[in-house]
MARDRENZA-594052 format. One line per 2 residues: their letters; for each residue z, y, x of C-alpha. Coordinates in steps of 0.1 Angstrom, whole numbers, plus 5000, padded with zeros to 4 digits. Layout:
a> Z/Y/X ~ ...
This chain:
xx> 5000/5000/5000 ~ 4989/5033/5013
xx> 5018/5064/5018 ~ 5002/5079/4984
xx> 5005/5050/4965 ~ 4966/5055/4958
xx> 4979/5085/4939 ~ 4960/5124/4944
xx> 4976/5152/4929 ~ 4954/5179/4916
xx> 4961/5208/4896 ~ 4942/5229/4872
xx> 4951/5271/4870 ~ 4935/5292/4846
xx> 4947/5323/4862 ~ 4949/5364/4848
xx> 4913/5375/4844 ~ 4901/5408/4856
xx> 4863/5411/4846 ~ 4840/5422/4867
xx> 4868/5429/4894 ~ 4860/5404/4917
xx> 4888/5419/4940 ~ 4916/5417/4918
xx> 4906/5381/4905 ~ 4902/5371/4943
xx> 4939/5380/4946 ~ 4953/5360/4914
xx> 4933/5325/4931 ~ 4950/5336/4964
xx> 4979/5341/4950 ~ 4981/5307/4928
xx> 4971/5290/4958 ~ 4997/5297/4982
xx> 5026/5292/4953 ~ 5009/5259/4945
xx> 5005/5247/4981 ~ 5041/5258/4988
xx> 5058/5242/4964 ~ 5042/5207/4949
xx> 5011/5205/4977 ~ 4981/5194/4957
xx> 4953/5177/4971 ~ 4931/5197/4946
xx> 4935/5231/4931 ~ 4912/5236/4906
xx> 4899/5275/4886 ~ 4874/5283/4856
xx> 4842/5291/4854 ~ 4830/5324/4866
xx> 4868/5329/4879 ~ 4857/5350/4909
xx> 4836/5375/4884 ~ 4849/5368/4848
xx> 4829/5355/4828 ~ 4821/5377/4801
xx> 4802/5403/4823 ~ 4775/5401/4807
xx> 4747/5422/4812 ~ 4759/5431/4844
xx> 4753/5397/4864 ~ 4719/5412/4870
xx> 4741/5442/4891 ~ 4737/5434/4926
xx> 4769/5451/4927 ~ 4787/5420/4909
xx> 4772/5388/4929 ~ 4772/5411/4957
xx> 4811/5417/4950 ~ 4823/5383/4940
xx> 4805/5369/4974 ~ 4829/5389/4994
xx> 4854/5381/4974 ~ 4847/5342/4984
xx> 4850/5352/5018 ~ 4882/5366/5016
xx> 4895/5335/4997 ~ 4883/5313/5023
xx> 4899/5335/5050 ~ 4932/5340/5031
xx> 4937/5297/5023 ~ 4917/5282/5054
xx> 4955/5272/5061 ~ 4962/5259/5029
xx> 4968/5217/5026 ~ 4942/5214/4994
xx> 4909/5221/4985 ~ 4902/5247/4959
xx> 4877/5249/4934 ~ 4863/5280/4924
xx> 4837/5293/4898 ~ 4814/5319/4909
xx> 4776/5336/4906 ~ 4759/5327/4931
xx> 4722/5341/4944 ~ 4696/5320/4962
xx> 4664/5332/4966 ~ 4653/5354/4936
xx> 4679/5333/4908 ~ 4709/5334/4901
xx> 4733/5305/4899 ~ 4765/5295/4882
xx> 4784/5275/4908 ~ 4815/5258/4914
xx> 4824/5264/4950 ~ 4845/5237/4973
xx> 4865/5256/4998 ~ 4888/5243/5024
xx> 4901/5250/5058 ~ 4883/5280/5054
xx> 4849/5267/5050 ~ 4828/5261/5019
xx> 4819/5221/5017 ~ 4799/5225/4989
xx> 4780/5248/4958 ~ 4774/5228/4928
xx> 4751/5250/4902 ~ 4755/5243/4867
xx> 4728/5225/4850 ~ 4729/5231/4817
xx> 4730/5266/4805 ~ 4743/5272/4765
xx> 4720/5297/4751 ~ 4728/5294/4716
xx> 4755/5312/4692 ~ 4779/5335/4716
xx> 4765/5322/4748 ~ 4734/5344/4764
xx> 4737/5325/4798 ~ 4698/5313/4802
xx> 4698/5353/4803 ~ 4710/5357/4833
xx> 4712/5323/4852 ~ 4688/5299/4865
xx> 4695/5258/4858 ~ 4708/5241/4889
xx> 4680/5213/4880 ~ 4656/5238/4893
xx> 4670/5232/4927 ~ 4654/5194/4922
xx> 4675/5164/4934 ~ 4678/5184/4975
xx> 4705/5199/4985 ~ 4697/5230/4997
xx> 4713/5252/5028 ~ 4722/5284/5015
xx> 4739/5317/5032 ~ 4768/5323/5012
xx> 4799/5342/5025 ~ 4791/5341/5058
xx> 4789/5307/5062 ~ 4759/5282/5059
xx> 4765/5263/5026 ~ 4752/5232/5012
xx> 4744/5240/4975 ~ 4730/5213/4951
xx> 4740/5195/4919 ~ 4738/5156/4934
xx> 4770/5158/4958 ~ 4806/5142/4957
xx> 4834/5150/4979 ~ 4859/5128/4997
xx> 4890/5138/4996 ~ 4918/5116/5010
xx> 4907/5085/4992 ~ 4890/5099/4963
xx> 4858/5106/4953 ~ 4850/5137/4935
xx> 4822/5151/4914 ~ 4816/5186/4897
xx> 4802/5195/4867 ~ 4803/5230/4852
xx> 4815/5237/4812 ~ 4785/5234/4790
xx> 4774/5201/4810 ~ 4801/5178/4794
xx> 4786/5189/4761 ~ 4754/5173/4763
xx> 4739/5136/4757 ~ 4738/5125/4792
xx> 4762/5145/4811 ~ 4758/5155/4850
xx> 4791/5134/4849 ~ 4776/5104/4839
xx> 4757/5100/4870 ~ 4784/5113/4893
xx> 4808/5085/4879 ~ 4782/5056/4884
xx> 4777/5068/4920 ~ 4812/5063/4930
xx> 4832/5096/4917 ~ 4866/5085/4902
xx> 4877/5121/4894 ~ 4855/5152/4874
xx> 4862/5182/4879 ~ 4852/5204/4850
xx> 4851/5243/4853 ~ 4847/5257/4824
xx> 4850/5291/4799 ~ 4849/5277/4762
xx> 4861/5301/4739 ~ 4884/5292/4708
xx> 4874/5285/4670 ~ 4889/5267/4644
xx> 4885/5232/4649 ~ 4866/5235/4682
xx> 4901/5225/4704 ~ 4904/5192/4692
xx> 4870/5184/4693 ~ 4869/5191/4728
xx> 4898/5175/4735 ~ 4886/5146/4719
xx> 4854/5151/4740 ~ 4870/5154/4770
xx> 4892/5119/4763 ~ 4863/5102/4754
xx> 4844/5107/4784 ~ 4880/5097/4802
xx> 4874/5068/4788 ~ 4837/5056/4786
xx> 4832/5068/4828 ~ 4865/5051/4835
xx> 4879/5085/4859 ~ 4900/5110/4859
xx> 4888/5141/4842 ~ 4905/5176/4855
xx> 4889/5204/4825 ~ 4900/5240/4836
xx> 4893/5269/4813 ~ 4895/5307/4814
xx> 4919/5326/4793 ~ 4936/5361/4791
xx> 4919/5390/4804 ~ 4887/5377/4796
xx> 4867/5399/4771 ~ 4877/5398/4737
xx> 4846/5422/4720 ~ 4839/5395/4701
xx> 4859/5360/4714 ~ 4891/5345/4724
xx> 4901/5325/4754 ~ 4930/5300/4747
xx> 4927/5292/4785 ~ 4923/5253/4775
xx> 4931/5234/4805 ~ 4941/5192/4804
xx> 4939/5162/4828 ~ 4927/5126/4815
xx> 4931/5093/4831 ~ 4914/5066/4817
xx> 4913/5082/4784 ~ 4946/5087/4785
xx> 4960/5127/4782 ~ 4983/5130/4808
xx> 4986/5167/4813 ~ 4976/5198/4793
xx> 4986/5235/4791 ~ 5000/5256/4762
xx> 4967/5280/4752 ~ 4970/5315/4741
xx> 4993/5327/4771 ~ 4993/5365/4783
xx> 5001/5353/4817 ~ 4984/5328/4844
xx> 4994/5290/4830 ~ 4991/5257/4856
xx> 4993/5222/4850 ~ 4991/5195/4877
xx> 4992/5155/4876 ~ 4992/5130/4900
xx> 4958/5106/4891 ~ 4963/5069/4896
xx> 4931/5062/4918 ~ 4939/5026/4913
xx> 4939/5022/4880 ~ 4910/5039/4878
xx> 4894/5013/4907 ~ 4913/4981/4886
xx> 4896/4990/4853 ~ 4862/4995/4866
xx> 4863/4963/4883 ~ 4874/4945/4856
xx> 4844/4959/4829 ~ 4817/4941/4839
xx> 4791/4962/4823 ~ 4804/4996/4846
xx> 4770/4996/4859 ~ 4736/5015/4863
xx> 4717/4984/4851 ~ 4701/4989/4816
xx> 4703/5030/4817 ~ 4674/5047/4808
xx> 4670/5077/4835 ~ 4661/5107/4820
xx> 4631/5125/4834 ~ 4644/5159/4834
xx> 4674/5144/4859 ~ 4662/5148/4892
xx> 4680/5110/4898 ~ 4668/5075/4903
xx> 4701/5052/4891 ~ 4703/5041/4928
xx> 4729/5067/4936 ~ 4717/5074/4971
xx> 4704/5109/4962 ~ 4740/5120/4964
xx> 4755/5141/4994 ~ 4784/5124/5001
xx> 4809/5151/5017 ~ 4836/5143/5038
xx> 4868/5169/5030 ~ 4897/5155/5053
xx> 4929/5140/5042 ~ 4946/5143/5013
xx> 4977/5166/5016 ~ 5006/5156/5022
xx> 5023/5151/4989 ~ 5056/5135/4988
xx> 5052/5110/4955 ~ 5084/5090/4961
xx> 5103/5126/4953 ~ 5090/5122/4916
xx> 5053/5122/4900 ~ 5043/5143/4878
xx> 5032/5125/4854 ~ 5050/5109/4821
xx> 5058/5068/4829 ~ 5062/5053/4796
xx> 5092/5038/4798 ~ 5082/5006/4775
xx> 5041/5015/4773 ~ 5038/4986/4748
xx> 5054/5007/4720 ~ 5043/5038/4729
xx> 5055/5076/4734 ~ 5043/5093/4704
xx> 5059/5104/4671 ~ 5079/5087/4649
xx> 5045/5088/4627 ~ 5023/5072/4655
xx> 5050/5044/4663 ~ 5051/5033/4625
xx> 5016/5029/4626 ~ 5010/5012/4657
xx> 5039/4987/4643 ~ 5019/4988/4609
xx> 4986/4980/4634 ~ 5001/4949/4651
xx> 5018/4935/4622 ~ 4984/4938/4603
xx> 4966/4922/4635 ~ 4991/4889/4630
xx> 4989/4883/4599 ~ 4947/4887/4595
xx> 4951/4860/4625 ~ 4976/4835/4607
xx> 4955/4843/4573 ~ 4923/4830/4586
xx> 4940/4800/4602 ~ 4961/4789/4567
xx> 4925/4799/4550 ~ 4904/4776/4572
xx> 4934/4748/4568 ~ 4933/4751/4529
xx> 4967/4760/4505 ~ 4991/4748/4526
xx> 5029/4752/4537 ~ 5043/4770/4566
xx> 5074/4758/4586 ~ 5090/4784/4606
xx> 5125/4778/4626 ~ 5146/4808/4617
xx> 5175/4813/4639 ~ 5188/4851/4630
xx> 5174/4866/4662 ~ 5148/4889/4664
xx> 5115/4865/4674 ~ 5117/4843/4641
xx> 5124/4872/4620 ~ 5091/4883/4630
xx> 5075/4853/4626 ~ 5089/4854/4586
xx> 5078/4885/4579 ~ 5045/4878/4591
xx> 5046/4848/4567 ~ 5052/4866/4540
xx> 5028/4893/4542 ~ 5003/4865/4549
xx> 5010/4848/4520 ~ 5011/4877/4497
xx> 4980/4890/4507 ~ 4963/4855/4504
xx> 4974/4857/4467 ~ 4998/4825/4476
xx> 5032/4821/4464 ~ 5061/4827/4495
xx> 5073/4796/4480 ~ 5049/4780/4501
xx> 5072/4790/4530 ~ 5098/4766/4546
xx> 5127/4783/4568 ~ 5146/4760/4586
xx> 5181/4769/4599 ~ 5189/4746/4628
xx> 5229/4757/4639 ~ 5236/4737/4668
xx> 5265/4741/4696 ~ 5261/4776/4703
xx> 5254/4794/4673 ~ 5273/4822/4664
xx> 5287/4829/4632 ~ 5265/4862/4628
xx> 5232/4848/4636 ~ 5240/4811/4609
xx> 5248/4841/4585 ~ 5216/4861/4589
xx> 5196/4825/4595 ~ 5210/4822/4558
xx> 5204/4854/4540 ~ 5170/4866/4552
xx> 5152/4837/4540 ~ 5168/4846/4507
xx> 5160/4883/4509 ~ 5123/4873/4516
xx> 5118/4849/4486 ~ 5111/4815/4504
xx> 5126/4787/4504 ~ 5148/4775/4529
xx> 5169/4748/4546 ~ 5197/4742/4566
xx> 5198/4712/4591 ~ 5225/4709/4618
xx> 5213/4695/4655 ~ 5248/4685/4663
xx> 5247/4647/4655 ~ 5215/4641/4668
xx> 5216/4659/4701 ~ 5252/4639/4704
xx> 5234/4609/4698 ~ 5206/4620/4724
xx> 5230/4626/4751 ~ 5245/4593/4746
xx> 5213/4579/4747 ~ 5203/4598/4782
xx> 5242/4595/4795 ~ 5249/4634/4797
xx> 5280/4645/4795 ~ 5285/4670/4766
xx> 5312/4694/4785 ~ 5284/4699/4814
xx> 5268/4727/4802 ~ 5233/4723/4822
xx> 5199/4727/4812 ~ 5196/4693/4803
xx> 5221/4699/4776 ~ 5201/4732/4769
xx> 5166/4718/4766 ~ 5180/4691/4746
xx> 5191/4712/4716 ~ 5153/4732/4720
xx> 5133/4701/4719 ~ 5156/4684/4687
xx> 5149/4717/4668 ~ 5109/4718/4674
xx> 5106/4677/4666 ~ 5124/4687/4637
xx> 5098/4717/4622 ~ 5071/4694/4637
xx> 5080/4666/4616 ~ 5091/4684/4588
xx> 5055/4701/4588 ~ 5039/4666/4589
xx> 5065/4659/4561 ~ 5054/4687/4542
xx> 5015/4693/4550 ~ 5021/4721/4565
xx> 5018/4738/4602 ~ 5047/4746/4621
xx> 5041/4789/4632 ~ 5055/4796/4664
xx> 5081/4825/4670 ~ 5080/4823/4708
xx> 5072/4857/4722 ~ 5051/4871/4751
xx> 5079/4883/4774 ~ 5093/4849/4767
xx> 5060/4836/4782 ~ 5061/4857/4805
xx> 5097/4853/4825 ~ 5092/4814/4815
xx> 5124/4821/4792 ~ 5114/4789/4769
xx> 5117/4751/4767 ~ 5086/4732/4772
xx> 5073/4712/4745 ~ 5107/4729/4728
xx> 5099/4759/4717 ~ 5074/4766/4736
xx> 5053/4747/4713 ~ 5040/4751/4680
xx> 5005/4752/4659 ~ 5001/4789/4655
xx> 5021/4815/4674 ~ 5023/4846/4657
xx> 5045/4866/4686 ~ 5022/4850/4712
xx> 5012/4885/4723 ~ 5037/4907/4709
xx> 5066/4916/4741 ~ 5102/4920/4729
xx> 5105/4955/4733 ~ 5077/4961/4706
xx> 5090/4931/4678 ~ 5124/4951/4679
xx> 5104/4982/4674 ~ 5084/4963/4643
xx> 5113/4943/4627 ~ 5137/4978/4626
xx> 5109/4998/4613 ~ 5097/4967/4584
xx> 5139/4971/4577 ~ 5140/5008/4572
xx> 5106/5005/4549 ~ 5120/4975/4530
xx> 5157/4986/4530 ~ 5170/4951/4545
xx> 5202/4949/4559 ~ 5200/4917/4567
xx> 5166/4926/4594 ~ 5191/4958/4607
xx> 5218/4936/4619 ~ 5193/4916/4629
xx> 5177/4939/4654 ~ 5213/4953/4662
xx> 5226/4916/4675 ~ 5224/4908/4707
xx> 5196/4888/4722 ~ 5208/4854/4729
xx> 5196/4813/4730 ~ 5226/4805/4720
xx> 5228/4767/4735 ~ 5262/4763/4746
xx> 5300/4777/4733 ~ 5307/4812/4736
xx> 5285/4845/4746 ~ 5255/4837/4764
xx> 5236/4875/4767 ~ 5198/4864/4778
xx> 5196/4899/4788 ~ 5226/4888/4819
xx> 5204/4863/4828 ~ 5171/4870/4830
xx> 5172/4909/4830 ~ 5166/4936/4805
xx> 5136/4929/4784 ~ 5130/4968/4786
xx> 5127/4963/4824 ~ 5106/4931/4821
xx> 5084/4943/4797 ~ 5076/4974/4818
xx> 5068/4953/4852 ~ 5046/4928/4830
xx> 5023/4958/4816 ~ 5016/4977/4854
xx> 5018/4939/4869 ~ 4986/4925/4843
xx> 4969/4957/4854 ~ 4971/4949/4891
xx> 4998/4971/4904 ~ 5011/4963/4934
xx> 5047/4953/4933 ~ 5056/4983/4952
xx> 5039/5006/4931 ~ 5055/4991/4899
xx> 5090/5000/4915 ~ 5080/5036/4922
xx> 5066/5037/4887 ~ 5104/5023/4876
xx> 5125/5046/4893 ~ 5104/5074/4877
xx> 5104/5059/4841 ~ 5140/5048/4839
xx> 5153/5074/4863 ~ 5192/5077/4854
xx> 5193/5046/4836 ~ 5189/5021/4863
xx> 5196/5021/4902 ~ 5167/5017/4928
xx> 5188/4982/4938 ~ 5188/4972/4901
xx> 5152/4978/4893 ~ 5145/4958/4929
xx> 5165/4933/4920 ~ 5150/4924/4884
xx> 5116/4930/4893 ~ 5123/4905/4922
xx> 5129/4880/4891 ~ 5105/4888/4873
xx> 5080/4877/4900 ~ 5094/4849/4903
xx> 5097/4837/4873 ~ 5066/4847/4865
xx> 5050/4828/4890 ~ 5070/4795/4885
xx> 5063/4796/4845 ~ 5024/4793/4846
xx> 5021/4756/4838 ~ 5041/4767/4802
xx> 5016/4794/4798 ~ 4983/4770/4802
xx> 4991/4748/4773 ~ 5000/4777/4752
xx> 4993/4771/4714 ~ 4968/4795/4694
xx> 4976/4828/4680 ~ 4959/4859/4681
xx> 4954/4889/4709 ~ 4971/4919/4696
xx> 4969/4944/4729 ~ 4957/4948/4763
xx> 4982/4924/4779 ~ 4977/4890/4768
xx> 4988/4857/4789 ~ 4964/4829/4768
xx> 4945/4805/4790 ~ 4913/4808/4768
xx> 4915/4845/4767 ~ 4926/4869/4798
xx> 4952/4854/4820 ~ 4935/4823/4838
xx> 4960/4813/4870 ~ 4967/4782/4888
xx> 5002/4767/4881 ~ 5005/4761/4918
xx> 5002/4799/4928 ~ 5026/4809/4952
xx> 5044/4840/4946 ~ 5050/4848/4987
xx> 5025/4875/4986 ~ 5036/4897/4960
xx> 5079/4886/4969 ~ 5066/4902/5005
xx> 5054/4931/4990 ~ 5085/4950/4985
């Protein structure tokens, strides 16, 4: 693992406008440069479009006067940050030859790498820009040397810059607007960040399309996307500028400004270079094959028209002293608002029971056996039923729960086990292990007072020949109510109950079936499911208080390492990504020391994982052998144990 964790930090800065005052504007950049560069040290500092000028000078772009202005005023921002650790982006007009361009300009170390016109001009409603630019396609697919601020610059849409580790590409405002974006092509050659300088002005409406825009070109290119738009000071004759400025990763919104400020607003995020790298490797179809080139693109598909720019290092950002970015603490429920969560719960539980409805369809009118034990798994697993049932127009009747109380079960989970079949409207039956696991460990000569997990498994494997053969019994199918953390740590008996012939919970972790079982009891007004979600989690297999979570580990923790882990994050990266999400709630030693186990055990417990019964994907982590998660059972865990 590299220093930066694969991670750049770049920040966007929509700074105090001051149009046609190229001076003035000069020293806002210079200013917001140095504070940056002093204080968080960005790889990347990104401005708006036209920032040097302002963009809404109008009819005096054609002054020599202005270009001539804002060039100087380039110079003296080279000269004033050539010691500055990050590159900084600027928007300016630039002349070459007898047009005139609207350019991003790459300065750093007090040279200019690059000038990268815009190539689509708007010239339609408020925007006049064909007026007084040229397209930077006219420039063909060469880059071009040009004088610019007293240095010889390369200027020319078809370049990326390498910076640290990343590859960056430019386009300019209006170009994410259109069919085929200049980004498009940058992404398929290689750039895993955009940089967008931009000045969009504000309309009803018009924000979150562009937001949406913006995310969805996150997530069809697979990159970062940094969008950086101009705002006060800018000409209000006949607009406004909210100064709209966001950073997307993967389609994902990970940083954005608060618009309509009367003062210079910043945001920064550190971009996950990885993740972006992991995802394009794992979609298949991130390719040039089967793109039709457009003629008017002055690019073949091969990607070798591109200058490829070499920018230095990245600076010197200290990312173990916090990102800055949000880490989900449990990413498989989610961060948004009490609205969102409800429906992502209403989403999943939807996604289970269309999967058990089209099994029980394809089997014909038949029963369901499901072992309910007054935890939180097999109360799932019920409620599932039951909206499976309801919306297949059959009677929950049809529904067998079976309460199995064996040596360790508490007098609050038999209780529940009891009640909540009855609060559901099945039918339901009680059936007590205890004779025939004594018999068994007669039978197998194991002493009862050694508590081992001999006498665990035991108890597992009586309960699931007892749903099998009460399903056989019945006509039914036995639905599982094992869960995916459960597969994942291993935390299950095989052929116990590990098996069954539908698993509902398959792919649903813990953290999110507590989230979907206390939300189903707040909308149904159960008791019965709150206690439920409010008991401790527990196998309950021998006498006396046996806290899974004291064994294996939080399930919050767990379920957090198993999301970054099935993405390909490096076990050293998952711990940073821990200490920042649970900062204050769990040491650096503690979060080592679970993750150790979790490795581990996740590595032992593939050979439960291979045999797996059926149920359905529900999200982007799923452990089935016949559907993403395909691993020998005689992997050795050394590697990643090393790691960290």
């Amino acid at each position: 693992m590299s220093d930066n964790y694969h991670f750049i930090r770049i920040s966007a800065v929509s700074p105090l406008v001051h149009v046609a005052c190229p001076e003035r504007n000069a020293d806002e950049i210079i200013a917001e440069s140095k504070a940056l560069c002093s204080s968080i040290r960005p790889s990347v500092i990104v401005f708006p479009e036209l920032c040097v000028s302002g963009y809404t000078c109008g009819e005096l772009f054609n002054q020599q006067a202005l270009y001539e202005g804002s060039e100087k005023a380039v110079e003296r921002i080279l000269r004033e940050t050539a010691g500055l650790e990050a590159a900084i982006v600027v928007g300016a007009p630039v002349r070459h030859g007898a047009r005139l361009y609207n350019a991003a300009i790459m300065l750093r170390g007090g040279r200019i790498l690059g000038i990268v016109p815009k190539a689509y001009l708007p010239g339609n409603g408020e925007f006049y820009e064909p007026r007084y630019f040229e397209t930077g396609t006219a420039l063909g697919k060469e880059v071009v040397n040009v004088k610019y601020a007293s240095c010889e610059a390369p200027m020319g849409i078809l370049q990326l810059f390498r910076i640290g580790d990343a590859t960056i590409g430019i386009e300019v405002c209006q170009d994410i607007w259109t069919p085929i974006p200049p980004s498009t092509y940058a992404a398929l050659s290689g750039a895993e960040v955009i940089l967008n300088l931009s000045a969009s002005d504000e309309e009803i409406g018009k924000h979150e399309y562009r937001r949406n825009m913006i995310g969805a070109t996150s997530s069809r290119l697979l990159c970062g996307y940094v969008y950086c738009s101009c705002g006060f000071g800018e000409s209000s004759s006949d607009l406004v500028w909210g100064a709209s400025s966001m950073i997307y990763e993967n389609g994902a919104r990970i940083a954005e400004n608060e618009r309509y400020q009367l003062e210079a607003t910043r945001i920064t995020a550190d971009l996950d270079l990885e993740a972006i790298r992991q995802s394009r490797a794992k979609y298949v179809n991130y390719s040039r094959d089967g793109i039709l080139w457009a003629d008017a693109w002055p690019y073949t598909g091969t990607g070798a028209e591109y200058r490829k720019v070499e920018c230095g290092p990245a600076a010197g950002t200290d990312f173990k002293a916090g990102l800055l970015r949000s880490v989900d603490p449990h990413p498989f429920v989610g961060s948004g608002s009490e609205a969102d969560k409800t429906a992502r719960c209403r989403e999943v539980l939807n996604m289970q029971v269309s999967g058990l409805a089209t099994r029980l369809k394809h089997l014909g009118k038949c029963r369901s056996v499901i072992g309910v034990s007054g935890g939180l798994d097999s109360a799932l697993a019920l409620i599932v039923a039951c909206e499976t049932y309801d919306r297949l127009g059959w009677p929950r009747e049809l529904i067998l729960a079976v309460s199995m109380p064996g040596f360790g079960t508490s007098e609050r989970t038999h209780g529940n086990a009891l009640e909540l079949p009855a609060k559901m409207g099945v039918e339901s039956r009680e059936i007590s292990i205890v004779p025939a696991c004594t018999q068994h460990f007669k039978d197998i000569a194991q002493d009862p007072s050694v508590h081992d997990l001999t006498y665990e498994n035991a108890q597992a494997r009586e309960r699931t020949q007892i749903l099998m053969d009460l399903a056989g019994k019945e006509g039914g199918i036995v639905i599982g109510t094992g869960d995916l953390s459960e597969l994942a740590l291993g935390w299950c008996t095989y052929n116990g109950d590990h098996m069954s012939m539908y698993g509902v919970n398959a792919d649903v972790p813990k953290t999110l079936i507590r989230e979907i079982v206390g939300r189903y009891a707040a909308a149904h007004g159960l008791d019965v499911l709150k206690d439920i979600v409010d008991t401790p989690i527990s196998p309950e297999l021998v006498p006396g208080v046996q806290p899974t979570e004291d064994i294996v580990g939080p399930y919050e923790l767990h379920d957090f390492f198993l999301y970054h882990f099935f993405s390909g994050k490096a076990p050293e990266k998952i711990l940073l990504l821990a200490e920042n999400a649970f900062a204050g709630s769990y040491s650096h030693e503690e979060l080592y020391k679970w993750l150790k186990v979790f490795v581990k055990r996740f590595f032992a417990s593939q050979f439960k994982r291979s045999c797996m019964p059926d149920g359905p994907k529900i999200g982007s982590v799923a452990l089935s052998p016949r559907g993403d998660w395909r691993m020998s059972s005689d992997t050795s865990a050394e590697l990643w144990l090393n790691a960290f």
